[in-house]
C-alpha positions as CSV (number, residue, x, y, z in Angstrom):
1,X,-13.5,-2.2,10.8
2,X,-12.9,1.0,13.1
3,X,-10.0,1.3,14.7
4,X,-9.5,2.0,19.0
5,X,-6.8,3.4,20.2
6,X,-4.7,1.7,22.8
7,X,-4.9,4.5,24.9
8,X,-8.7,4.4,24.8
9,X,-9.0,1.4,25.6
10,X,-6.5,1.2,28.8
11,X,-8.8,4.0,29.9
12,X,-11.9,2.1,29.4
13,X,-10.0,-0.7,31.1
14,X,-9.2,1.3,33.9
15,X,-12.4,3.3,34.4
16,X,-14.3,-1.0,34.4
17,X,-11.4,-2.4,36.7
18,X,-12.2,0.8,39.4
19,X,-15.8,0.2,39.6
20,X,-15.8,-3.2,39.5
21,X,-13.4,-2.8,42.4
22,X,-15.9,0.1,43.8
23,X,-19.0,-2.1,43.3
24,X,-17.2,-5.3,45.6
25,X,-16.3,-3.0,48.0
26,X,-19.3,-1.7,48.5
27,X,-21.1,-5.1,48.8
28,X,-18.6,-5.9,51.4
29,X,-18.6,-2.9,53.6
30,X,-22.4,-2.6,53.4
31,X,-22.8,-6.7,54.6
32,X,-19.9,-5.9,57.4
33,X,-21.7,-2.6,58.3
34,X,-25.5,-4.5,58.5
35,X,-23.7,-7.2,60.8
36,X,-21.7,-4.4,62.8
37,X,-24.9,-2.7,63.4
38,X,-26.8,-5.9,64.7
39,X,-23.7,-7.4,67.1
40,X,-24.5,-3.6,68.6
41,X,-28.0,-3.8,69.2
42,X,-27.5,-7.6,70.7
43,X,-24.9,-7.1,73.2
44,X,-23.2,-10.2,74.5
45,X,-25.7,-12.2,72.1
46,X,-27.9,-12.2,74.9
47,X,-30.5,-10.1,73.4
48,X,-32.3,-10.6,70.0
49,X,-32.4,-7.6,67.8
50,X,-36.2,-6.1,67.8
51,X,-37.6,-5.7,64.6
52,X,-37.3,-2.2,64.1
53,X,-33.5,-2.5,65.2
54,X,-33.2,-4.7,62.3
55,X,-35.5,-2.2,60.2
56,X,-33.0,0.8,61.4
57,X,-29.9,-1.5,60.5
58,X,-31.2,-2.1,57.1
59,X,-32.3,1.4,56.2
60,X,-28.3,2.8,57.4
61,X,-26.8,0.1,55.3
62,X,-29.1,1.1,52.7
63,X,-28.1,4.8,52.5
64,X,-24.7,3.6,53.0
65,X,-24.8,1.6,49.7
66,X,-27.0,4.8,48.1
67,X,-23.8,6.6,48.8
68,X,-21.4,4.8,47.2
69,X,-23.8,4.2,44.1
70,X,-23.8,8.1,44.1
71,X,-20.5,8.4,43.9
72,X,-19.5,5.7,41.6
73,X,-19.9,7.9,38.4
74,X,-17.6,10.1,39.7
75,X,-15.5,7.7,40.6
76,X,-15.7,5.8,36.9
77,X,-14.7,10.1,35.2
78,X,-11.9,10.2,37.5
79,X,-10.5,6.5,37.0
80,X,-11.2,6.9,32.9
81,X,-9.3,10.8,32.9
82,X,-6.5,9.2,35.3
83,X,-5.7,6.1,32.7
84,X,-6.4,8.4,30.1
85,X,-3.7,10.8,31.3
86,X,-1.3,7.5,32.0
87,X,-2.1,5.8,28.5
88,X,-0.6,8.8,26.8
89,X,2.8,8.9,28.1
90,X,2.8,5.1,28.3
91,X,1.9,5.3,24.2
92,X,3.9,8.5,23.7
93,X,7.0,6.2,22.3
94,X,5.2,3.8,20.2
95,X,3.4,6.8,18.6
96,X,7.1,8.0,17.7
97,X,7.8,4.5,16.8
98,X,4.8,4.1,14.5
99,X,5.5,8.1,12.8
100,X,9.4,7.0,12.0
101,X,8.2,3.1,10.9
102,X,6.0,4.8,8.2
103,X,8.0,6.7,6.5
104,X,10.3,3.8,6.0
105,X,9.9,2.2,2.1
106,X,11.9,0.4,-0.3
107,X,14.1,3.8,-1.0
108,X,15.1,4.3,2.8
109,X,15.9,0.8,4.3
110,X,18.7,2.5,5.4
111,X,16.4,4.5,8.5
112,X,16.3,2.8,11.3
113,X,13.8,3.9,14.4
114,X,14.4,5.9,17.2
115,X,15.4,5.0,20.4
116,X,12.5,6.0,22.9
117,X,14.7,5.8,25.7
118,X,12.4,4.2,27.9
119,X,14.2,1.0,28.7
120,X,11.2,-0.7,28.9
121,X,9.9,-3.5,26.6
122,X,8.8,-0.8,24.0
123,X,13.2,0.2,24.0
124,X,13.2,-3.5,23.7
125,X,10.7,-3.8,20.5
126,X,12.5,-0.9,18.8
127,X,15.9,-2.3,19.1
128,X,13.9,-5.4,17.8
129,X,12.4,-3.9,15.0
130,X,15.6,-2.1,13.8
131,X,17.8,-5.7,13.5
132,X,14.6,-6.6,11.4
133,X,15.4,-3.7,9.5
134,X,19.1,-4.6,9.5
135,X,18.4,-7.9,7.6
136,X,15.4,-6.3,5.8
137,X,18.1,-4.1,4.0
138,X,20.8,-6.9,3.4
139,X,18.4,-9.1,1.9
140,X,16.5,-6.3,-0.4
141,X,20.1,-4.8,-1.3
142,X,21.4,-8.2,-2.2
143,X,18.1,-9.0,-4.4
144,X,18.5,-6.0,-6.4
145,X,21.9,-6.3,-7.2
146,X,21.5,-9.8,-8.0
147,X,18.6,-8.4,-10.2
148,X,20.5,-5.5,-11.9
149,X,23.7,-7.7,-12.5
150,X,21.6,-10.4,-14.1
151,X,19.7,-8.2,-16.3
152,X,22.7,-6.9,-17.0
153,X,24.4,-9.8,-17.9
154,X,21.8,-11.0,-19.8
155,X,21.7,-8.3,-22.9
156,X,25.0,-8.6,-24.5
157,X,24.7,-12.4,-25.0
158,X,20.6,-12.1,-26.1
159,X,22.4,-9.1,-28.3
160,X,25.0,-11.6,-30.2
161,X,22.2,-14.5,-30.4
162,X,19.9,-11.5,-31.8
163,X,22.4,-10.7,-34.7
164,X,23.3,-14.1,-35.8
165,X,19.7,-15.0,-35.8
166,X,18.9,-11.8,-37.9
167,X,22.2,-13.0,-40.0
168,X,21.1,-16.3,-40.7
169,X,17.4,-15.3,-41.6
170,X,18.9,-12.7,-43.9
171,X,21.2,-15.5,-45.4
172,X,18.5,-18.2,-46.2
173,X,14.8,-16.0,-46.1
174,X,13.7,-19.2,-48.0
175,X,15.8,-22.2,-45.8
176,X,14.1,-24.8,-44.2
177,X,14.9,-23.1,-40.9
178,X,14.0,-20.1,-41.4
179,X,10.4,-20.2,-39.3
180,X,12.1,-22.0,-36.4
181,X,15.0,-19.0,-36.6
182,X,11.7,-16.6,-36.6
183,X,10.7,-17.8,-33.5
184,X,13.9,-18.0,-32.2
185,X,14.3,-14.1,-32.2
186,X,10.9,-13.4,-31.6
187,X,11.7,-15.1,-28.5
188,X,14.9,-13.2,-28.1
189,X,13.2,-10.2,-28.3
190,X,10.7,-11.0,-25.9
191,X,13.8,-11.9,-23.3
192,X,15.5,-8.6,-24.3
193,X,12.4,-6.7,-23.3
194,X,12.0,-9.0,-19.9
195,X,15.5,-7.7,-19.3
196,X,15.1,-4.5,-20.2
197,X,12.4,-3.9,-17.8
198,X,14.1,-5.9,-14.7
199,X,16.8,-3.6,-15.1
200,X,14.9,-0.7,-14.7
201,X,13.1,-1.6,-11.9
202,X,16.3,-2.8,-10.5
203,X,16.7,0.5,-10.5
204,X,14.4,1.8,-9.4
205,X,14.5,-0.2,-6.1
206,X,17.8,1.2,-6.0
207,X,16.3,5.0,-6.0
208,X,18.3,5.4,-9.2
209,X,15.8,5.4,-12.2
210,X,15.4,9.3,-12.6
211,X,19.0,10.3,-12.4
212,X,18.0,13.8,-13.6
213,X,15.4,15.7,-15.0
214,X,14.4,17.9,-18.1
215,X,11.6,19.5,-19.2
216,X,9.4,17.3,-21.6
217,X,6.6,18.1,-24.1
218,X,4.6,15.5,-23.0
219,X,1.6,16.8,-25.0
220,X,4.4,16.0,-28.1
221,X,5.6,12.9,-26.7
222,X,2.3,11.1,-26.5
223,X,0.8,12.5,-29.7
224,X,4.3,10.7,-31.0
225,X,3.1,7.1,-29.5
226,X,-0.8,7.6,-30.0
227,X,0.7,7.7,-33.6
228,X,2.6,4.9,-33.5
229,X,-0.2,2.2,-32.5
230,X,-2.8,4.0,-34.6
231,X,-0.6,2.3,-37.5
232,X,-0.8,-0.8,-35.2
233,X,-4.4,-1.0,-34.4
234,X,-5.1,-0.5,-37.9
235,X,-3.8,-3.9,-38.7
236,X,-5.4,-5.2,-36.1
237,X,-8.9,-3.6,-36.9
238,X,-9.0,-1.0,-34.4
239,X,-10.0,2.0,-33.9
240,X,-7.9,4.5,-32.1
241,X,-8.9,7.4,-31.1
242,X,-8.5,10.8,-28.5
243,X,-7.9,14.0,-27.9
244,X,-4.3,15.8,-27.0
245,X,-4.6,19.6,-25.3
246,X,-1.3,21.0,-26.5
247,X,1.9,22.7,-24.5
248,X,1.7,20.2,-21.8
249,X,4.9,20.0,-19.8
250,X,6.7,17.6,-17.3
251,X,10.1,17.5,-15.6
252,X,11.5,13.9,-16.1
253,X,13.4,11.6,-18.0
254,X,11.8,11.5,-22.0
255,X,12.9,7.8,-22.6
256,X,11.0,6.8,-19.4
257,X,8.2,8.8,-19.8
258,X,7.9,7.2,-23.9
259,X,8.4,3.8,-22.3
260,X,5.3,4.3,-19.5
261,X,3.7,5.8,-22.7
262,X,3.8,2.6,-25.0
263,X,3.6,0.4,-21.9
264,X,0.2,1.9,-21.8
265,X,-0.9,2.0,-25.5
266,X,0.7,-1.2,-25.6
267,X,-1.5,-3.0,-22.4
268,X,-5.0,-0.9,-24.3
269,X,-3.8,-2.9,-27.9
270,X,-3.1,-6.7,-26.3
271,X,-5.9,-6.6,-24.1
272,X,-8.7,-5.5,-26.3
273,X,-11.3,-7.4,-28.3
274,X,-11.3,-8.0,-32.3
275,X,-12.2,-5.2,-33.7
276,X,-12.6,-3.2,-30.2
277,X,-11.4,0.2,-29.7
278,X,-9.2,2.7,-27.7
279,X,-9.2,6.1,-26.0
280,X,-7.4,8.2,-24.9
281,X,-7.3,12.2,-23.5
282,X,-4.3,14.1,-21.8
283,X,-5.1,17.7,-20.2
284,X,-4.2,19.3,-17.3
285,X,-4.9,22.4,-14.8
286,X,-2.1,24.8,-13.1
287,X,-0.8,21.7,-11.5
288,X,-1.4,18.3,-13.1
289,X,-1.5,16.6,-16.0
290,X,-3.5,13.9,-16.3
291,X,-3.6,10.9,-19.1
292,X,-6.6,8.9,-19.2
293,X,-6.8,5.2,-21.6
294,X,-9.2,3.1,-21.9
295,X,-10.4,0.2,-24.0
296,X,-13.2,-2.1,-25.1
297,X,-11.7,-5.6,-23.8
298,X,-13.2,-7.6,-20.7
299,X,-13.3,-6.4,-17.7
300,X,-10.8,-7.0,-14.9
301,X,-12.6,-9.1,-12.4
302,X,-12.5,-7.5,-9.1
303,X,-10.7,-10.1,-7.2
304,X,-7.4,-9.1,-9.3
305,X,-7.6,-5.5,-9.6
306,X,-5.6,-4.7,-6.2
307,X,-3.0,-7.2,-8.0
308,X,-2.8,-5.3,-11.4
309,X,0.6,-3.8,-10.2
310,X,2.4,-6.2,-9.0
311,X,5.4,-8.0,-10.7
312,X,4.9,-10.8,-12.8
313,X,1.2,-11.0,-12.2
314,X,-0.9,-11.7,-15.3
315,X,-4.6,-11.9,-15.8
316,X,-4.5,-14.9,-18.3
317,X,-1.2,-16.2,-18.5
318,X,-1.8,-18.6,-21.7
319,X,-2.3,-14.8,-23.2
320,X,0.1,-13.0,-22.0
321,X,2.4,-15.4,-22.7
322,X,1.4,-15.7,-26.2
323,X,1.5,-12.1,-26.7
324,X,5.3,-11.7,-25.4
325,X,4.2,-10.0,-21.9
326,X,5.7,-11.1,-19.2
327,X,3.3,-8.8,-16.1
328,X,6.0,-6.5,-15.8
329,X,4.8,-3.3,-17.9
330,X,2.1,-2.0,-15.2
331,X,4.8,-2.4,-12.5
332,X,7.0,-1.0,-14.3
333,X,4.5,2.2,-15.4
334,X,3.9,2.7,-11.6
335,X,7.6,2.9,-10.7
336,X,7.9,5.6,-14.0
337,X,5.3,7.3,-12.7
338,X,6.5,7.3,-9.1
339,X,10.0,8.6,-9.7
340,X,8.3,11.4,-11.5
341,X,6.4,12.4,-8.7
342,X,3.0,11.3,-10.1
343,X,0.3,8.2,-9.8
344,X,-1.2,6.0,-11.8
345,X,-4.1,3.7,-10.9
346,X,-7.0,2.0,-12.6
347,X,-10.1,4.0,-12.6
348,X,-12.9,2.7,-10.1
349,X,-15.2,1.7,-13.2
350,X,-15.8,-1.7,-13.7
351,X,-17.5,-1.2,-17.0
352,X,-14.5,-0.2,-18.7
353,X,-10.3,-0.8,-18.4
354,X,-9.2,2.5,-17.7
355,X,-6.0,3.8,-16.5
356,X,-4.9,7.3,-15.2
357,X,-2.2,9.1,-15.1
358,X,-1.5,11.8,-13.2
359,X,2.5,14.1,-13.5
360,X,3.1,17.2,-12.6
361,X,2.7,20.0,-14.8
362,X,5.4,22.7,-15.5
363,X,5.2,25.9,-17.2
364,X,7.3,26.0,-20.0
């Protein structure tokens, strides 16, 4: 739906309200002029008013009415210019308020809006919307520490249950316990990672996940985890496949950037069909570089694809689960991607799952 300005409509408001007003005036002052004319013609009441003295009375209240008819479209510009000239420094502040509000994210809590100075209720609102702020920032700040220090917490023991497990499966391969201890550190594992990943975007709520930046052959990089889940997709009976232009560079963080990388080839291997296949292409022009993965699993319906991103959302969580995910990897790909500058989305197809990512490019 289109959006109207306030100020248009308090001058449409305005320019209705005048010749509504105009219109009752007129009515009134043409039925008080049409009796004013006939008490003249009567006298003391004495005298009825001839016909064409009522004729003449009708015919003056008539042009009278004409002229305010002719004048109400003037009248209706002038009102309309008048509100429209008022509307503007009346919306002048929350214009400034709305600028400063969006350029406020999770990385600048700490902004706070303007005072507009107008101590009015729009002085009142911003002073309103700044101890929203306030507890906006206390609560998001206290969230991610709690985050980051439980995540924290969190490796070193799965770290010591993840040795003795490997320790006692090493010790008895053959013991009667040996599959439950399998699962046991697959499951650790699958923790570790969860871990892992809330850490990161602990982080990177925090504005910290990039603390500096290098330049990165990502051309190299990728051609390094394409690799990697070739091997995989092999035992899985897929086919990998794609194309890699060469001396592609980046400015970043190379263990990020591998970690959005297999996040990716990762999501293209779990969500596929027996036997499907993936694709994948990374090129670039004098800015961009752009990495494009697709495969041949299901669709994502449409009703979830605004959702893919966020946290802990899964498209079938019997799967996901079964698979070790735990719907943080896309999340955590955008926030990669952000601190790097670029975007990531999934390409407006339907008919196939395709995701694309675009960094910028640096010359060597």
């Amino acid at each position: 739906m289109k959006r109207v300005s306030l100020r248009l409509k308090i001058a449409a408001f305005a320019s209705v309200l005048v010749v509504a007003v105009v219109i009752v005036f007129a009515a009134f002052s043409a039925w008080w002029f049409y009796h004013e004319q006939i008490d003249m013609v009567s006298g003391d009441e004495t005298r009825t008013p001839t016909a064409q003295q009522i004729s003449d009375a009708r015919e003056e209240t008539s042009e009278l009415i004409g002229a305010y008819l002719a004048a109400l479209p003037l009248v209706a510009i002038l009102s309309a210019l008048g509100a429209w000239w008022m509307a503007a420094r009346v919306t002048r502040p929350l214009v400034r308020l709305d600028a400063a509000a969006s350029q406020i994210d999770a990385q600048s809590l700490d902004s706070r809006l303007p005072d507009p100075g107008t101590r009015d209720e729009i002085s009142t609102l911003a002073g309103t919307l700044n101890h929203l702020l306030d507890r906006l920032e206390r609560s998001f700040r206290q969230s991610t520490r709690f985050s980051a220090d439980a995540s924290h917490e969190l490796r070193t023991p799965l770290a010591v249950m993840r040795t003795q497990l490997e320790h006692a499966i090493k010790d008895h391969p053959s013991g009667e316990q040996t599959p439950v201890l399998i699962e046991l550190l697959e499951e650790n594992h699958r923790l570790s990672s969860v871990a892992d990943k809330l850490l990161l975007l602990a982080r990177a709520d925090a504005g910290q996940l990039l603390p500096g930046r290098v330049k990165i052959n990502l051309s190299k990089l990728i051609a390094e985890v394409a690799d990697d889940y070739d091997i995989m997709a092999r035992d899985r009976h897929m086919h990998v496949s794609g194309r890699v232009v060469p001396d592609i560079w980046t400015d970043g963080d190379e263990g990020l950037l591998r970690q959005l990388a297999r996040n990716l080839f990762d999501n293209a291997l779990k969500h596929n069909i027996p036997e499907g296949s993936i694709a994948y292409e990374l090129t670039s022009d004098s800015e961009t570089a752009r990495f494009s993965i697709a495969n041949s699993g299901p669709s994502i319906p449409e009703e979830a694809r605004s959702s893919l991103f966020d946290r802990f959302f899964r498209l079938d969580e019997s799967r996901d689960r079964n698979e070790g995910g735990a719907g943080l990897g896309l999340s955590l790909c955008r926030e990669i991607a952000h601190a790097h500058g670029g975007t990531i989305v999934l390409a407006d197809a339907q008919a196939q799952n395709e995701f694309i990512l675009k960094l910028p490019s640096v010359t060597r």
